[in-house]
C-alpha positions, 0 to 999 in steps of 0.5 A: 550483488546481482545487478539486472539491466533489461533491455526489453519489456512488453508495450503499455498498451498490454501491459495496462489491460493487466490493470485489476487482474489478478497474475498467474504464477508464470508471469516473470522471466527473472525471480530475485531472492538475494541482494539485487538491483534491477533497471529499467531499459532507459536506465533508470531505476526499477527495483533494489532488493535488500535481503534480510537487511532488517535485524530479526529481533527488531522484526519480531518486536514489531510483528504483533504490532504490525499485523493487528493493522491489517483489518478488513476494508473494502476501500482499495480499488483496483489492487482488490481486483475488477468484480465478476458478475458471479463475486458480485453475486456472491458478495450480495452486490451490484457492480458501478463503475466504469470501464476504464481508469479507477472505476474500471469495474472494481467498485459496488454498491450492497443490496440492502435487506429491503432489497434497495442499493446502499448509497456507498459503493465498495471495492472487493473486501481484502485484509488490509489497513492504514498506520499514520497520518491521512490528508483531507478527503470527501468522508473526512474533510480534514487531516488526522492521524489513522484510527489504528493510531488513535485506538493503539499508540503503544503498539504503534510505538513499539514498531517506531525503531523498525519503521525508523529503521527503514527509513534510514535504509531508504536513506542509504539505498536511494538517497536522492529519493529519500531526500525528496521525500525528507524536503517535503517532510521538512515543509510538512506539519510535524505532527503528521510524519512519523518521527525520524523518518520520511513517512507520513503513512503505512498500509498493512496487508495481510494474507493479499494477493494484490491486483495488478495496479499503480499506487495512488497519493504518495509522493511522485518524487518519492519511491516505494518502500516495502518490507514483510513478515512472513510466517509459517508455510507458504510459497508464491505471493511474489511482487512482480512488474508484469511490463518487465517479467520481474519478480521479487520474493519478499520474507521477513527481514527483507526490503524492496525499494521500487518504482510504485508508479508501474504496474505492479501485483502479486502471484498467488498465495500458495500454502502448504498442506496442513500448514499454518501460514501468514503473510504481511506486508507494509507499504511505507510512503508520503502522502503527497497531499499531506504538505497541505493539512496544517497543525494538527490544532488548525485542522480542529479549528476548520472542522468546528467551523463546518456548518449544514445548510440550516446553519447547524455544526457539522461537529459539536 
């Protein structure tokens, strides 16, 4: 087992200028391809790394699952990278947004065919989709499960031992993260974890070099949890954590469990020539709000209440 202890790391108000960029290659002084452990300079933890921890069988009954869930979506902020005047153009876009925070420039609004602004503004497209559950937001004023789910309950029930699987190494590696996140379970509607785990939510990527972000809504008391299916020939797309030079090679049958709340992104995907290649990666977490969603029948009974102004259901 390699273990790492840094001692240094670059000052935050570098590091959070990184913020929705995309990282070059030579961004990391410390590459982890075997069993590791990494921590931070105060002593708490950065990353565990647990190579081919994931029997290959049980990844390659997955794998068709998991991936399907990977589909184009223009809703993920800074991970999908500020907007260039020039990708906005290409995209047939009008940068919104702010300059700093989440709106830091990563979010437009299309031009519609008659030329005027769609009321919705979008975030640069990437292959990525949700498994699971989702809490209430402004679109969607109650909880449900995904519509990956709805559409695909065998394929989500053929990956279940895989992401059971994982949360019991979750339970084995970082115990007393597991069981923060197992106690917000317990006082969490059934319905809307995942069987036998302490996940309520998975997000697929595909094919993604991800910018430079912080993940948002899962559970602070909780840590990151990840795994990949990789698949013919490529090189790069390495997990890295710019603030302290770190990086993690992630393939098939491997399993990260890290700090999601710092800064982190991916290096460039690179294939080999004339090979064919794929890349998915899997994010497994409790979204925090979702102690507040109640049986999946109270949240019907909201949604049949919601009225417009003339008095007319929402949904009938």
């Amino acid at each position: 087992m390699r273990i790492i202890r840094l001692t240094t790391c670059l000052p935050d108000e570098e590091v959070d200028k990184l913020g929705g960029t995309h990282l070059p290659e030579n961004c990391y002084d410390h590459l982890i391809q075997e069993d590791a452990e990494v921590y931070k300079p105060d002593g708490t933890l950065l990353l565990k790394f647990r190579k081919g921890i994931l029997p290959l069988d049980l990844c390659q009954r997955s794998y068709e699952s998991v991936r399907s869930a990977a589909t184009p979506n223009e809703n993920r902020g800074m991970a999908g990278g500020i907007l260039t005047d020039e990708k906005a153009k290409e995209l047939g876009m009008v940068k919104t947004g702010g300059t700093s925070g989440r709106g830091k420039g990563v979010r437009a609004k299309r031009i519609n065919a008659d030329g005027t602004l769609s009321n919705t503004s979008v975030a640069i497209p990437v292959l990525s989709g949700v498994m699971g559950s989702m809490d209430r937001n402004a679109r969607f004023p109650y909880c449900r499960t995904t519509a990956w789910n709805n559409a695909n309950p065998e394929k989500f029930a053929k990956a279940m031992p895989l992401i059971q699987r994982i949360s019991d190494i979750f339970k084995n590696e970082v115990p007393n993260r597991w069981q923060a996140q197992k106690d917000r379970c317990d006082k969490t509607a059934e319905e809307w974890v995942i069987p036998n785990t302490v996940f309520t939510t998975i997000t697929v990527n595909k094919n993604w070099q991800t910018a430079v972000h912080k993940d948002q809504g899962d559970l602070a008391e909780g840590f990151g949890v990840m795994s990949a299916f990789s698949a013919g020939g490529y090189g790069g797309c390495y997990l890295v954590f710019p603030k302290y030079r770190v990086a993690a090679d992630m393939r098939t049958g491997d399993v990260i469990l890290c700090d999601v709340h710092e800064w982190h992104g991916n290096t460039p995907l690179v294939p080999q020539e004339g090979k064919p290649h794929e890349r998915i990666s899997c994010v497994f977490y409790y979204r925090e709000n979702m102690l507040k969603c109640g049986t999946a029948r109270e949240e019907l009974e909201n949604v049949k209440k919601r009225v417009r102004g003339s008095g007319q259901p929402v949904y009938s």
